[in-house]
Structures are given as structure tokens and as C-alpha cells.
Phi, psi and omega in degrees: 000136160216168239290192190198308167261115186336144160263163192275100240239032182254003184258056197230196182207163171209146203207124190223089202064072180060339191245128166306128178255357179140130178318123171242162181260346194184127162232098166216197220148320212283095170212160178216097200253124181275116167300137175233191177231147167270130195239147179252130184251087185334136172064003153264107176269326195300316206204158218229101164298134153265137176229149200272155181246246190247188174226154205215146180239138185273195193261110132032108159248153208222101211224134192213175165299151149343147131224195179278343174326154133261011191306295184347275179267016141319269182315348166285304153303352131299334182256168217022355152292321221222038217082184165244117186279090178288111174267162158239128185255170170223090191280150199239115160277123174230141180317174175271012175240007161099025177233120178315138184224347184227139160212146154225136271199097164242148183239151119123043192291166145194140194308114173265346175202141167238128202254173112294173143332120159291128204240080131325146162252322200278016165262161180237024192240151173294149179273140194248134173240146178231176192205106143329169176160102152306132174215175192255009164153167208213100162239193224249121181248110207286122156123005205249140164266170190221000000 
């Protein structure tokens, strides 16, 4: 039988060399988009070829509550002294019994911007941090059932 009705996307995991890095509240990013060229072809009036050119993914954003981690911005302050350290990561939509059913696969990341909180008095809301991360590309991660 299969499923019919969407899942619901308040359901993920984020997982960075393999190990859950921490409850997020919100990701996104997760897109891939093909460039295309345009080439005009003599004595073809009608219509314009589009040819696809490169694909490009923009960078992975990432938002979660404040906590005392600091991986973040530990790995952020490590890239450009000492090098880059580039991780490969997975984000997991998992069902309503808590078994992954969607993934996409980015590899060879590394943090490029970390916002803090906006820090209100006259709010009552979590502080929220977010962390950027550039990659070399974004696939399907094969094998999950659906």
C-alpha cells in the first residue's frame, strides 16, 4: 500500500559524520538548481534552445535554540586558521513512528556564517542561532523505506 497523504516536515534529524548533532527547529537550503545556456540555432525562429550548464545548490541554513554547544561555532573559527575542515552530512525526514523515510546527502560542507539571537527584553521567545554551510552538492539518500 502507499502512503497518500504528505508527511509532515516538523520531523527531521540532522546528522554530521554520522553523529545527530542536536535538535533543529528549521532547515533549509535544500535545493538544486541546473543553469541553463541559452544558444539561438540559424534558421530556427520559433523557439530559443536552453542547454543545461552547471548546477548549483545554494548553502544548507540551519536554526535551532541557543544551547551551551559550541560545535558550531567551534568549526567555524577552525576554518580559515588552520584550513577547512569540510564534513559530510544528512538530513532525515522521518514518519510519524520516528523511521526515516526522505533524505538528502550533502558532502564536503563547512560553516560559512553563524548568526545569534536576537536578544529582546520585551519578548518572551527562544533564543534562536543559526549556522550556513557551503557544500559540494546535495543527493537522495537511497535505501530508506517509503
Amino acid at each position: 500500500m502507499s502512503r497518500t497523504d504528505p508527511y509532515a516536515s516538523f520531523r527531521f534529524t540532522v546528522e554530521i559524520d554520522s553523529l545527530i548533532v542536536g535538535g533543529f527547529t528549521e532547515v533549509s537550503g535544500l535545493e538544486r538548481e541546473v543553469e541553463t545556456e541559452e544558444y539561438n540555432e540559424g534558421g530556427v525562429n520559433g523557439y530559443t534552445h536552453s542547454l543545461p550548464d552547471r548546477t548549483s545548490y545554494p548553502n544548507l541554513t540551519l536554526k535551532r535554540g541557543l544551547t551551551d554547544s559550541d560545535v558550531f561555532l567551534d568549526w567555524l573559527q577552525q576554518n580559515g586558521y588552520t584550513g577547512v575542515d569540510r564534513k559530510s552530512g544528512r538530513i532525515l525526514l522521518l514518519d510519524e513512528s520516528r523511521t526515516a523515510v526522505w533524505g538528502w546527502a550533502f558532502r564536503d560542507a563547512y560553516p560559512v556564517k553563524w548568526t545569534g539571537p536576537d536578544l529582546r527584553g520585551d519578548q518572551g521567545e527562544v533564543a534562536i542561532e543559526s549556522v550556513e554551510l557551503t557544500h559540494r552538492g546535495l543527493t537522495m539518500v537511497e535505501g530508506l523505506p517509503r
